[in-house]
C-alpha positions as a Markdown table, in Angstrom:
| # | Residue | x | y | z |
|---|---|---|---|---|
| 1 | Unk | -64.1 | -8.6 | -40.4 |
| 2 | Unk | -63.7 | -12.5 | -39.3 |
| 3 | Unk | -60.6 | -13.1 | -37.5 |
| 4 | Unk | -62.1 | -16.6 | -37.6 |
| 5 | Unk | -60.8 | -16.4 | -41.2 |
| 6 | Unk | -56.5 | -17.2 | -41.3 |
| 7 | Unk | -54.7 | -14.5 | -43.2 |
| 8 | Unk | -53.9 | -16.2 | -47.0 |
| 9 | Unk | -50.3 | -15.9 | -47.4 |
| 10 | Unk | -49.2 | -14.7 | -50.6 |
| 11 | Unk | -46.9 | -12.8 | -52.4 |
| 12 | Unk | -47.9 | -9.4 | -54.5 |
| 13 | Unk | -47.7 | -11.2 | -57.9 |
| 14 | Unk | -50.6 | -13.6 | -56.6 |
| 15 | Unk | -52.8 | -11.0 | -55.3 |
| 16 | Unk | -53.5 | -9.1 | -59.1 |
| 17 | Unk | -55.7 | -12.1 | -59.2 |
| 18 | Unk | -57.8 | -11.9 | -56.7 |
| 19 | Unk | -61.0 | -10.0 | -57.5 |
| 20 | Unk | -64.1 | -8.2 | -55.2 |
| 21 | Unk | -67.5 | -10.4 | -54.3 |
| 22 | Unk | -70.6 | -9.3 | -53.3 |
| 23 | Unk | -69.4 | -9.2 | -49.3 |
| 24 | Unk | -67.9 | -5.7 | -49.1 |
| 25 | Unk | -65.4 | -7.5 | -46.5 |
| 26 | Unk | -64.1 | -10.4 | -48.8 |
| 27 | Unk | -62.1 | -10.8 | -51.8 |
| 28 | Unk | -61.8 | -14.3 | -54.0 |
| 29 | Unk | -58.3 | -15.8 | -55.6 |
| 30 | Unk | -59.1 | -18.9 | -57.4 |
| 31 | Unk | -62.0 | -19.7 | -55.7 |
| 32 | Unk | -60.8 | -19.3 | -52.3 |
| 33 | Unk | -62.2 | -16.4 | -49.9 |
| 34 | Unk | -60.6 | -14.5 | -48.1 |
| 35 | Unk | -60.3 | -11.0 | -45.8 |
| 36 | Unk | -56.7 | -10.6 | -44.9 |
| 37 | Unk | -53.8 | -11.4 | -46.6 |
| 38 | Unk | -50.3 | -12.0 | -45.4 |
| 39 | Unk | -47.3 | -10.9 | -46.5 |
| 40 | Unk | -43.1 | -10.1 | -45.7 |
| 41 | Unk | -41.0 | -8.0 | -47.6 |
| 42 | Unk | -38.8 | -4.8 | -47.5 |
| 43 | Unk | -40.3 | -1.3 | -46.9 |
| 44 | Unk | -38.9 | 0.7 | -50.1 |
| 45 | Unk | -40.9 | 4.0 | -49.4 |
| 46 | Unk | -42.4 | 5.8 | -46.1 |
| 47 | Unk | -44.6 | 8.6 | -46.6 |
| 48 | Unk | -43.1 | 12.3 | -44.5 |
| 49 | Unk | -46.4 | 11.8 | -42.7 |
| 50 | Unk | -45.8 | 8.1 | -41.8 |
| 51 | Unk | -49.8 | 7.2 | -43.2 |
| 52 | Unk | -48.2 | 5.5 | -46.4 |
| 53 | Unk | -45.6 | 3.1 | -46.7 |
| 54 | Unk | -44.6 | 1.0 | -49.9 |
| 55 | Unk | -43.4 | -2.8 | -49.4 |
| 56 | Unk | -41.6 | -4.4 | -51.9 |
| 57 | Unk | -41.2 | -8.8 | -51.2 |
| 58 | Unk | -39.1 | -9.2 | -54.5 |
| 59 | Unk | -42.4 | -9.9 | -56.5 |
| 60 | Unk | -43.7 | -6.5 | -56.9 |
| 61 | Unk | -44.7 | -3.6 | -54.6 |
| 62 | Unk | -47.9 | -2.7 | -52.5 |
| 63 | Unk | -48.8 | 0.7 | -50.7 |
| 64 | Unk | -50.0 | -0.3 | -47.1 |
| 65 | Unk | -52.0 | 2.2 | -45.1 |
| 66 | Unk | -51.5 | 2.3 | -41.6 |
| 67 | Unk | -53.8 | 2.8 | -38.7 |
| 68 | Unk | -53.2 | 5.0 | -36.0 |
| 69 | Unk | -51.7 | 2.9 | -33.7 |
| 70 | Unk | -49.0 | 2.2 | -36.1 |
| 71 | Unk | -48.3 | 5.5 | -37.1 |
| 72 | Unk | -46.0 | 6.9 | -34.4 |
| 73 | Unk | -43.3 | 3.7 | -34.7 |
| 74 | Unk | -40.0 | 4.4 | -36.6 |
| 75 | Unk | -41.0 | 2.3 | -40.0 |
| 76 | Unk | -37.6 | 2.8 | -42.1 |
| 77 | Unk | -37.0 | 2.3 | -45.8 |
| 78 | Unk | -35.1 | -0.9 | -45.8 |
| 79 | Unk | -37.0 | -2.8 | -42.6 |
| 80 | Unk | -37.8 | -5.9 | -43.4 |
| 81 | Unk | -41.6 | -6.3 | -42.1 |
| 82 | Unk | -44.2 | -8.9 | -41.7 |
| 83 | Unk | -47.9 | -7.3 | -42.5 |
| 84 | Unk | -51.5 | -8.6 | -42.3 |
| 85 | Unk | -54.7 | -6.6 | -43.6 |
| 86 | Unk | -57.5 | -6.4 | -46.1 |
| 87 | Unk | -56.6 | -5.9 | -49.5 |
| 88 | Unk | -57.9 | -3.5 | -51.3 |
| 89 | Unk | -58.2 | -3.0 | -55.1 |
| 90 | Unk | -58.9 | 0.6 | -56.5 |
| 91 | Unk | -59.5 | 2.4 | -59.2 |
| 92 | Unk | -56.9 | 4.1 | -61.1 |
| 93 | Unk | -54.7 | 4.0 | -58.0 |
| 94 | Unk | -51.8 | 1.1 | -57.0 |
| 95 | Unk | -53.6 | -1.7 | -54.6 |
| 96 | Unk | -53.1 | -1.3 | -50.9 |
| 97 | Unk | -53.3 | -3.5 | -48.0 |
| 98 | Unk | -55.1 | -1.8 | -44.6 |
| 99 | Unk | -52.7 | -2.9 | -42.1 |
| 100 | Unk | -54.3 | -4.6 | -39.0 |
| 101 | Unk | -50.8 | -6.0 | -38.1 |
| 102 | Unk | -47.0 | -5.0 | -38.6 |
| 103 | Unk | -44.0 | -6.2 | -37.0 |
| 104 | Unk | -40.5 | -5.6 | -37.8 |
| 105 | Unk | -38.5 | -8.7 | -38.5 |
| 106 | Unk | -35.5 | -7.0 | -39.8 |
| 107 | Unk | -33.2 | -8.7 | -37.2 |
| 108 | Unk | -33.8 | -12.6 | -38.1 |
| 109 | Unk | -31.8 | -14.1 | -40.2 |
| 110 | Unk | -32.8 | -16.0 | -43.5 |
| 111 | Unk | -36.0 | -14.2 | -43.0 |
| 112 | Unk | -36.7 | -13.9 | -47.1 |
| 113 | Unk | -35.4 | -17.2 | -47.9 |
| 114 | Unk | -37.4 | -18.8 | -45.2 |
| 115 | Unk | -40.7 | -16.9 | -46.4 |
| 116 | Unk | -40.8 | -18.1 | -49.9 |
| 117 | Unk | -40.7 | -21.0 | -48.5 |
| 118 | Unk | -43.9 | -21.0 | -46.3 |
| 119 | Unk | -45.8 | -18.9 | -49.1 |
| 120 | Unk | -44.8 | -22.5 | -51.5 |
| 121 | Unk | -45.7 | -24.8 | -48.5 |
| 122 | Unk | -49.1 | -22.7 | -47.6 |
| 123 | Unk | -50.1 | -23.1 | -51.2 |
| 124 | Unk | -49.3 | -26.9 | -51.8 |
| 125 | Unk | -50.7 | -28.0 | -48.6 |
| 126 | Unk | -54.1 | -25.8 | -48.3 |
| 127 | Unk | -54.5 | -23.6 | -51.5 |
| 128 | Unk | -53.5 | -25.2 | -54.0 |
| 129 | Unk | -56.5 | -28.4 | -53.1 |
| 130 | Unk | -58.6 | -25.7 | -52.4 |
| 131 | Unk | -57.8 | -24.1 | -56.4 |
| 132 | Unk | -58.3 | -27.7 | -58.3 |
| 133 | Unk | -61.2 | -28.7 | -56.4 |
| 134 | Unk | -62.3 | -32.5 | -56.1 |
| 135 | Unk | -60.7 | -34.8 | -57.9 |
């Protein structure tokens, strides 16, 4: 993994188009590589063991798979949570994002409303250049 790389941030809707390369680590969207994407939204499903959440950020839902360090916090359906990781796509299963970072951001306020805002700004300052390519 290259934390040299920034996190994309993106909503769920977005990342059904991303698809594999060739680099095990790496994933493309519209031409753009990445390793880790970035997203907020509300946990809508925690797993008895605490391995498997489900985050929901109003554009669909992704499972996210927690490392052990993660594990033993109190993550509560209805936290509103920041996460960063690799996505994954499977096979025949829902796609998950290995979480390398989680916080809980459940206590600021306008935290949604201010999100969908940074996802638009990400994408018209860097992503969106980056998707239509010279000019």
């Amino acid at each position: 993994m290259d934390y040299n790389l920034a996190a994309l941030k993106l909503l769920c809707v977005q990342l059904k188009d991303a698809q594999e390369t060739s680099s095990e680590n790496a994933m493309e969207l519209h031409n753009i590589i990445f390793q880790r994407a970035w997203l907020q939204g509300i946990l809508v499903d925690v797993s008895a063991d605490g391995e498997c959440l489900y985050l929901d950020d109003g554009t669909g839902v992704i499972e996210l798979s927690l490392r052990p360090e993660f594990r033993g916090r109190p993550w509560n359906i209805g936290m509103y949570v920041m996460v960063v990781g690799r996505y994954m796509v499977r096979t025949d299963e829902p796609p998950m994002i290995q979480v390398h970072k989680m916080v809980d951001l459940s206590a600021s306020p306008d935290r949604e409303a201010m999100w969908y805002l940074e996802v638009l700004e990400a994408y018209k300052m860097f992503y969106q250049p980056l998707m239509e390519g010279p000019v």
